[in-house]
C-alpha positions in Angstrom: -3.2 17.2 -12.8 -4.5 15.2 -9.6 -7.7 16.3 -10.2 -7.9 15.8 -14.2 -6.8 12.1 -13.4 -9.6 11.4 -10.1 -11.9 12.7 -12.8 -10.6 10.0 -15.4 -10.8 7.7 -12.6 -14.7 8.7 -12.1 -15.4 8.3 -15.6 -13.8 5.2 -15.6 -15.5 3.4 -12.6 -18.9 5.2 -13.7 -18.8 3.8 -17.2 -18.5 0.0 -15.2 -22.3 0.6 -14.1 -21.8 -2.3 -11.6 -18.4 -3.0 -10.0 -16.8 -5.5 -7.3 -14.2 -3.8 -5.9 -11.3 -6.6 -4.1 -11.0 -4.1 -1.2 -8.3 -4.7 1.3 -8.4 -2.1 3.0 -5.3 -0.4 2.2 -4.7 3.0 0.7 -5.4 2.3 -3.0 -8.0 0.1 -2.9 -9.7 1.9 0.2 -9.7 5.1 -2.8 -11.0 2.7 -5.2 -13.8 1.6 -3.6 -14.9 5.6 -2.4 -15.1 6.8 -6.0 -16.6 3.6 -6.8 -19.6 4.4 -4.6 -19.6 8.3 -4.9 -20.0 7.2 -9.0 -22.2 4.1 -8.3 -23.6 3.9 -5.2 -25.3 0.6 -4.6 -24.0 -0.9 -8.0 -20.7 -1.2 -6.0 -19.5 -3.8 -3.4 -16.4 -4.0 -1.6 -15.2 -7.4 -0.5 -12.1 -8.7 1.6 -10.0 -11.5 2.3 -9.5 -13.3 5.2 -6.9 -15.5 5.5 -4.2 -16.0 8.2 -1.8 -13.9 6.0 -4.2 -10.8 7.1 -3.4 -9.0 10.2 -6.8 -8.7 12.8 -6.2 -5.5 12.9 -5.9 -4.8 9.4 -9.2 -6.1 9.3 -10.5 -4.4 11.4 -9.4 -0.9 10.0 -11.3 -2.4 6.4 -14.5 -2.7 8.0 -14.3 0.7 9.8 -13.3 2.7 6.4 -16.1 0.9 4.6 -18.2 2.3 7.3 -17.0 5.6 6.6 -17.4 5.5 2.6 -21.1 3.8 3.0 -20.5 1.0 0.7 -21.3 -2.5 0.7 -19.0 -4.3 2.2 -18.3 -8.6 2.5 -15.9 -10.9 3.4 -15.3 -14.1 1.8 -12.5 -16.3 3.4 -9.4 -17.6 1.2 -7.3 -20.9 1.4 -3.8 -19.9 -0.3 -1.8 -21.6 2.2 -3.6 -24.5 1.5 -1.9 -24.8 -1.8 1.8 -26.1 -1.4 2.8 -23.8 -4.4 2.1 -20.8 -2.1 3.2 -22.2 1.1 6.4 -23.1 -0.3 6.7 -19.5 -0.5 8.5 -19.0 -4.2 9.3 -16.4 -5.9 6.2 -15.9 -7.2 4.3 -16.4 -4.3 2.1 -13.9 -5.0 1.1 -15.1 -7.8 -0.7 -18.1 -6.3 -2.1 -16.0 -3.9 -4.0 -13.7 -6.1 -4.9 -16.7 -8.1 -6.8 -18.0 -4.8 -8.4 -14.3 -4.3 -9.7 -13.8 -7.9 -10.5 -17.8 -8.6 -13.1 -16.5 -5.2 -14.0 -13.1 -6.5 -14.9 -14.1 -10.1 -17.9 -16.4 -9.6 -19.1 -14.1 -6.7 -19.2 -11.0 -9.4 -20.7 -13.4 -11.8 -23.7 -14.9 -9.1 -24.4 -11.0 -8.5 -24.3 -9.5 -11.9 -21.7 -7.5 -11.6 -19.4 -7.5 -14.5 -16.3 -6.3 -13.4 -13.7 -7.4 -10.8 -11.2 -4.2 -10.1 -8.5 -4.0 -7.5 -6.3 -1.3 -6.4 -3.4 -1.8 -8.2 -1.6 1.7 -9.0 1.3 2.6 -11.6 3.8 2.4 -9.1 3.1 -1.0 -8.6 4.0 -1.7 -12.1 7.7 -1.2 -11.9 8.4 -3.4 -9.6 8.3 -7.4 -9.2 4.4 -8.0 -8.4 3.8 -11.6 -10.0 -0.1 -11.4 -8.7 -0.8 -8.6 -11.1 -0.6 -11.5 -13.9 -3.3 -13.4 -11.6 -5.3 -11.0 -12.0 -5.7 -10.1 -15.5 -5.4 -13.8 -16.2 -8.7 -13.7 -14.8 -10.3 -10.5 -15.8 -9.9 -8.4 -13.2 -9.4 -4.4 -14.2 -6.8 -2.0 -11.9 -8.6 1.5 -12.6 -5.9 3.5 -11.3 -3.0 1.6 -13.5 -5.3 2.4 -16.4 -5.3 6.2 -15.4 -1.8 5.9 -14.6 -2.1 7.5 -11.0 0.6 6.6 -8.9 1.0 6.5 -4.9 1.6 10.1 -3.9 -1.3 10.5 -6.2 -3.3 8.0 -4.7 -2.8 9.5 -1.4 -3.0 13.2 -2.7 -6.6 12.2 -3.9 -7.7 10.0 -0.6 -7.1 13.6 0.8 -8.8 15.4 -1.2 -11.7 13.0 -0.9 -11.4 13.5 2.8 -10.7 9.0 3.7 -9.4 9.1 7.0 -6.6 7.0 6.0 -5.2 8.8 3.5 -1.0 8.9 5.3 -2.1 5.2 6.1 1.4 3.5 5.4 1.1 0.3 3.1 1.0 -3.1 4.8 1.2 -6.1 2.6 0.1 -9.3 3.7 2.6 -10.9 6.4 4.0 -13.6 3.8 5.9 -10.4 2.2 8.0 -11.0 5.7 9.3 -14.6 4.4 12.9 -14.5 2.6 11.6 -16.5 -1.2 12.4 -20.2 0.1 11.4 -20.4 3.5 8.0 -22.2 4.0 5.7 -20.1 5.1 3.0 -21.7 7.9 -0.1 -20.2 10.4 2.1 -20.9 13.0 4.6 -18.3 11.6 2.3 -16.0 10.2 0.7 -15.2 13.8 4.5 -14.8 15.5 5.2 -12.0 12.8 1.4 -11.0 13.5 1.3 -10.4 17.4 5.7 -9.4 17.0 3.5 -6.3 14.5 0.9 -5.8 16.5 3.2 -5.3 19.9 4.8 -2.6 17.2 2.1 -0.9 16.4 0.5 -0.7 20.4 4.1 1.3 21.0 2.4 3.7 18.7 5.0 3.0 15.6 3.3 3.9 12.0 6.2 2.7 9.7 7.7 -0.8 10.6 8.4 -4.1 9.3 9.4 -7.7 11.1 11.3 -9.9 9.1 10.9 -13.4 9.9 14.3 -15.5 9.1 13.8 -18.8 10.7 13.9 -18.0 14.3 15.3 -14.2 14.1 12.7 -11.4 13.9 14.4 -8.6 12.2 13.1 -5.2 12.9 12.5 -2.4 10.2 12.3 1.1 10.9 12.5 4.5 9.1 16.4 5.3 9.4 15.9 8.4 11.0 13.8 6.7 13.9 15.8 4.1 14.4 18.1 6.3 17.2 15.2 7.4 18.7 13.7 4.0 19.0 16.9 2.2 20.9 16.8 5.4 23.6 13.2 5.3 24.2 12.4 2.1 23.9 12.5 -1.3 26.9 14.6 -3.3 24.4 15.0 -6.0 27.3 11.4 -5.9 27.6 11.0 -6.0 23.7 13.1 -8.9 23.5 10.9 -10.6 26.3 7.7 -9.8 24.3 9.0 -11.1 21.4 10.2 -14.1 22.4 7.3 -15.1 23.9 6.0 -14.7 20.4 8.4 -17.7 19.6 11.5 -16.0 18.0 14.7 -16.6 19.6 17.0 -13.8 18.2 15.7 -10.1 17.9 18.0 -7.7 15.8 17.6 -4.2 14.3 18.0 -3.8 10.6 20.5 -0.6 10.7 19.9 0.1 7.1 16.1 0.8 8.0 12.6 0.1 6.2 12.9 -0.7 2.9 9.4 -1.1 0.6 10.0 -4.6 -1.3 13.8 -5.0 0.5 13.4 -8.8 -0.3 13.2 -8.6 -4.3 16.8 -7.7 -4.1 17.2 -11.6 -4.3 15.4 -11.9 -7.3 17.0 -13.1 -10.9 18.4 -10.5 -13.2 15.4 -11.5 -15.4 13.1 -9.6 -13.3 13.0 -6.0 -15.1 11.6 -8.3 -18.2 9.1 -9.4 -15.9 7.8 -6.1 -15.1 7.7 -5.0 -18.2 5.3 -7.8 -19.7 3.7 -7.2 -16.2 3.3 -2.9 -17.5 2.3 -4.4 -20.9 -0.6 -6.5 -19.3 -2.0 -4.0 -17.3 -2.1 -1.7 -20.1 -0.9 1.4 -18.2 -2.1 4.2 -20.0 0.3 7.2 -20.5 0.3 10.7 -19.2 
């Protein structure tokens, strides 16, 4: 079945001729933008953006797996917090935000010739609250694997097969996912949650999350690490590292990493949302 549907996928991205792929370096769109040059080659062009809400070393990590792939690969710099109906950090945050990203990506695919915009939005994705999908076909832009209907273990099943190096990479969202909806969301904030990661991920940690709620950092672990974590770890040192970051309180979330824990707050009008969001991606069965 995976290999039926990374087939579709080919035929899919193939059938584009030329293709701008908005790469961010994750998982899906990392797989994206490998069969879009194994089916393409130089008719593809993966480009990222930078913007305060993306982590350094998340950045970093893009520019390496390009490397790995061989395809084209630019950075274009984005201005969503400039907009005070992102900042503000609604609901629909991401909405605004992939508005900024695709407002950028358009007229670039246009200046180039290349007639397609695609991201790496999977099936998955479709069943739960993701307002920038909307953004994105508002403005053209195609999600190949949605189309297919592959979903994340598929995704990652098929990085594997395709031998990407990052194919158990966890998923990272941009840092404004760490905002309770409501709480203004600045640079100033988005680097404490940044370095508070990064200390995270220099313990060697693969699967974590800081929550940012006003000055508390809130830490999110896989449950069955999180026993492991308070034995092995310098919590007093911790707790010194992070407050040096600029929180004042640093807790544990007991309950552990949860994928998407803060659209538990949303409106009971939210499954209608997602599925106008399934009907605009057109998600095609099987």
């Amino acid at each position: 079945m995976v290999t039926e549907k990374l087939e579709q996928l080919k035929a899919l991205l193939a059938g584009m001729e030329r293709a701008l792929i908005a790469y961010s370096g994750g998982i899906d769109s990392t797989l994206v933008a490998k069969v879009a040059y194994d089916v393409l080659s130089d008719r593809a062009l993966a480009v990222t953006a930078v913007s305060p809400s993306l982590l350094p070393e998340d950045l970093e990590d893009a520019c390496v797996q390009a490397a790995e792939i061989g395809i084209a690969h630019e950075l274009v710099e984005t201005h969503e917090l400039e907009n005070p109906n992102y900042a503000a950090n609604p609901v629909n945050r991401c909405y605004f935000c992939k508005s900024e990203l695709h407002d950028r990506l358009k007229p670039l695919a246009l200046e180039r010739g290349y007639p397609y915009v695609v991201d790496g939005v999977n099936a998955d994705d479709l069943t739960d609250y993701r307002p920038g999908i909307q953004a994105a076909k508002e403005r053209g832009a195609r999600s190949p694997l949605a189309e297919v209907g592959i979903t994340k273990a598929e995704v990652r099943e098929m990085a594997k097969l395709l031998d990407l190096s990052c194919w158990d990479k966890p998923a990272q969202p941009c840092l404004s996912s760490r905002f309770p909806y409501g709480e203004a969301i600045t640079i100033a904030k988005l680097q404490r949650v940044g370095r508070a990661e990064a200390y995270l991920r220099r313990m060697g940690l693969k699967t974590y999350r800081v929550r940012s709620e006003g000055d508390t950092a809130r830490i999110e672990l896989p449950p069955e690490k999180i026993q492991e974590f308070v034995l092995t770890t310098d919590l007093p040192a911790l707790v010194r590292a992070f407050q040096s970051f600029g929180f004042l309180y640093i807790a544990l979330d007991l309950e552990g990493f949860s994928s998407g824990k803060l659209n538990r707050m949303l409106p009971s009008a939210t499954p209608q949302v997602i599925q106008n969001q399934q009907s605009t991606a057109g998600l095609a069965s099987g």
